[in-house]
C-alpha positions in Angstrom: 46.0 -12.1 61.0 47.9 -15.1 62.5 44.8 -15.3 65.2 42.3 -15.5 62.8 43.7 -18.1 60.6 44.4 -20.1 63.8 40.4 -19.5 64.8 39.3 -20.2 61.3 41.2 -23.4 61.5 40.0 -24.7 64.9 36.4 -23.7 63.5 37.2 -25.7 60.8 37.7 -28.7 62.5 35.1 -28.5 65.3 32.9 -29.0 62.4 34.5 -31.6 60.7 34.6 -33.7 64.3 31.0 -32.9 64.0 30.3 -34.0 60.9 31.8 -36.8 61.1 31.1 -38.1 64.7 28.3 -36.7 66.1 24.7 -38.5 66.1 23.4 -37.0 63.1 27.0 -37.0 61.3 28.1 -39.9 58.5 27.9 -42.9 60.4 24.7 -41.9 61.1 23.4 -41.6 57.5 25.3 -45.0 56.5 23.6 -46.5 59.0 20.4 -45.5 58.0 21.3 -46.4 54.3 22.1 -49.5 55.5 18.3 -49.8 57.3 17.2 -48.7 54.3 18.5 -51.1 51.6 17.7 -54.2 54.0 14.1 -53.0 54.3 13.8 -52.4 50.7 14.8 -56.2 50.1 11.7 -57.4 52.9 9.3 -54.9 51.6 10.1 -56.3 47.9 9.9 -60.4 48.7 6.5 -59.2 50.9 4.9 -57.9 47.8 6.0 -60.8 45.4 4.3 -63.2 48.6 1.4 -60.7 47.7 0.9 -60.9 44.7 1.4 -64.8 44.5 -1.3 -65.0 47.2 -3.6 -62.5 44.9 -3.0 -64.5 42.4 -4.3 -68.0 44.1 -7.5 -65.6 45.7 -8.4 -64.8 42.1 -7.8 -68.4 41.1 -9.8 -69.6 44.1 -12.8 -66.8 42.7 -12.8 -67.2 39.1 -12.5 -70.9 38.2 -13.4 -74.0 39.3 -9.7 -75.5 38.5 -8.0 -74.0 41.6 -11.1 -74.9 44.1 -11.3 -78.6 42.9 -7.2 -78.8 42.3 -7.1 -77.9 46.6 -10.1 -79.8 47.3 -8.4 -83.2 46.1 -5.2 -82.5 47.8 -5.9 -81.0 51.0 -9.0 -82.8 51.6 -8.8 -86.3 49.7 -12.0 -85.6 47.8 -12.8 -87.3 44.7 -15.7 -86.3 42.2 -18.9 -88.6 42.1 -18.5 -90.9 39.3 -14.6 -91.7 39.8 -13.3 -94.8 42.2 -10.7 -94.2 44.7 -7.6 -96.4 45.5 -5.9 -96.3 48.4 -2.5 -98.3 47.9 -0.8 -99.6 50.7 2.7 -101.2 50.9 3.2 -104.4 52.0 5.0 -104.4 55.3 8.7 -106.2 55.2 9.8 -108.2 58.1 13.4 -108.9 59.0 13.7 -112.2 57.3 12.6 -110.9 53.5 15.1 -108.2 53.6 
């Protein structure tokens, strides 16, 4: 009786010692939880960059707003009957300061 508690026992914690430190054991799995949660947290700001640049496409397709909004910033354009200003500051020398 007394051998087979002792084998039980050392069964017991060849096991455990695998459970807990072999390569598919614990660490293993909080590892992989840990994987996990960080790739959750890229795979949600990915979709909100998405959805924002969904957004601006369907802008861009529907209306005119969003085409003539870009047009004027990124390419200085102005519409036919307006008059454009360029402003340009007067250059300080070392004596007006």
């Amino acid at each position: 009786m007394r051998t087979l508690l002792i084998t039980l026992l050392a069964l017991l914690a060849v096991l455990q010692a695998r459970l807990w430190f072999s390569d598919g054991g614990y660490r293993e799995v909080w590892r992989l939880r840990g994987q996990a949660s960080t790739q959750e947290t890229e795979n949600q700001s990915l979709l909100d960059r998405n959805m924002a640049l969904e957004a601006e496409v369907m802008d861009l397709r529907d209306g005119l707003a969003a085409a003539e909004e870009r047009a004027r910033t990124d390419l200085g354009m102005i519409r036919l009957e307006e008059t454009f200003f360029q402003v340009i500051p007067a250059e300080t020398t070392g004596s007006e300061r």
